[in-house]
C-alpha positions in Angstrom: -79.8 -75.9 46.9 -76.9 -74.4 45.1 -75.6 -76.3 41.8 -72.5 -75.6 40.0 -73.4 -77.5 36.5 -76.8 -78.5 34.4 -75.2 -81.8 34.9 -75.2 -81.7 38.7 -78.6 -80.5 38.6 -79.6 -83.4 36.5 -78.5 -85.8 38.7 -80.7 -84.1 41.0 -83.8 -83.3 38.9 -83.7 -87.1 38.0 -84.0 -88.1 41.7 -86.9 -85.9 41.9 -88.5 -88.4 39.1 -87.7 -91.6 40.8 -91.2 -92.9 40.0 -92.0 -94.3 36.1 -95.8 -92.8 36.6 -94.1 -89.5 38.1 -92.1 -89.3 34.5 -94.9 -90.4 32.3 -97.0 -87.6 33.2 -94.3 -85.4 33.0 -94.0 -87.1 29.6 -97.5 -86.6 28.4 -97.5 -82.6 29.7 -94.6 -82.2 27.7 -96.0 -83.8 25.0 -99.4 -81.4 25.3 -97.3 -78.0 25.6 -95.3 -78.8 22.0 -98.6 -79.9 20.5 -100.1 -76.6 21.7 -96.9 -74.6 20.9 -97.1 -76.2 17.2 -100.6 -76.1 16.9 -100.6 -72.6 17.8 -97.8 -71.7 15.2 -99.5 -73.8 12.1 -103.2 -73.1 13.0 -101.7 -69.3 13.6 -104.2 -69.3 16.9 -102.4 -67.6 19.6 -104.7 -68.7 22.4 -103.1 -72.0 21.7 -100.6 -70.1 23.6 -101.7 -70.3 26.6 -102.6 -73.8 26.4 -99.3 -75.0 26.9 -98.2 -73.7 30.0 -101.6 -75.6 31.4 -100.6 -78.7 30.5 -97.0 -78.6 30.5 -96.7 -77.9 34.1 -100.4 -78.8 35.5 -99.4 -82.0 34.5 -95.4 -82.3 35.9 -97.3 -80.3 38.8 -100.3 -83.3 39.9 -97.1 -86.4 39.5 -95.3 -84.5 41.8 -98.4 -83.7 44.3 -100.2 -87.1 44.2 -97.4 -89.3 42.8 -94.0 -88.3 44.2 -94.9 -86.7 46.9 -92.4 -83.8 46.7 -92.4 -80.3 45.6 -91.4 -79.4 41.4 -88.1 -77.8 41.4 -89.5 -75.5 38.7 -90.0 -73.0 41.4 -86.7 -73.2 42.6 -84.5 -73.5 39.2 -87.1 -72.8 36.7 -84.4 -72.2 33.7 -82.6 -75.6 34.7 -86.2 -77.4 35.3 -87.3 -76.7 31.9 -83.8 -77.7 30.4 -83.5 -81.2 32.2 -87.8 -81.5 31.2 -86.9 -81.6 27.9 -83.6 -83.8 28.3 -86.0 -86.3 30.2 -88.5 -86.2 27.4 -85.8 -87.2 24.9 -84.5 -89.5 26.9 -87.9 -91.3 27.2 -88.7 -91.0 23.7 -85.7 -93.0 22.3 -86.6 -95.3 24.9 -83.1 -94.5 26.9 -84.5 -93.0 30.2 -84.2 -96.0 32.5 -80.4 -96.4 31.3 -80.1 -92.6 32.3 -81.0 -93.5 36.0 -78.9 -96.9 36.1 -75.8 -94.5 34.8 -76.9 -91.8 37.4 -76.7 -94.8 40.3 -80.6 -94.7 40.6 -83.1 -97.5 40.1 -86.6 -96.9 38.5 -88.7 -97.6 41.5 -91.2 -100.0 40.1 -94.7 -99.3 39.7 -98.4 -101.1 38.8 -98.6 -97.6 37.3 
């Protein structure tokens, strides 16, 4: 898929994350990899390093496998993925994500988990 804008893409990336579950684990692996990245940088322990790519995508990875049940666009638009990751993370943070799909035209698909 070609896309002109990071804001086309996002509209697309968010579709990808239709499921609350599917973004909370994307949550918590983002989460992990800053921990590791700060942890590593205070603790001055770069095998922290190498932590973060574990659980930053091996947890985005399993939503997508078991959860959403499509493939990550990381391998397709790795420098965009990583971009609209972080937006998303944000997003859920201040507690706007779910006004981000409603603006977008999407509804949360609604979970037990």
């Amino acid at each position: 898929m070609n896309f002109r804008s990071l804001e086309e893409f996002w509209a697309y990336y968010v579709s990808q994350h239709s499921k609350a579950s599917t973004r909370r684990w994307h949550f918590f692996g983002t989460l992990s990899a800053l921990l590791c990245l700060l942890s590593s940088l205070l603790l001055l322990n770069p095998w922290l390093l190498l932590l973060a790519p574990f659980f930053g995508y091996g947890l985005a990875w399993y939503s997508h496998v078991f959860v959403e049940r499509n493939a990550p666009v990381t391998f397709s638009h790795p420098f965009w993925s990583l971009l609209c990751d972080l937006k998303m993370f944000g997003l859920m943070l201040t507690g706007r994500m779910d006004r981000e799909i409603k603006r977008l035209g999407k509804r949360p698909v609604l979970q037990a988990f």
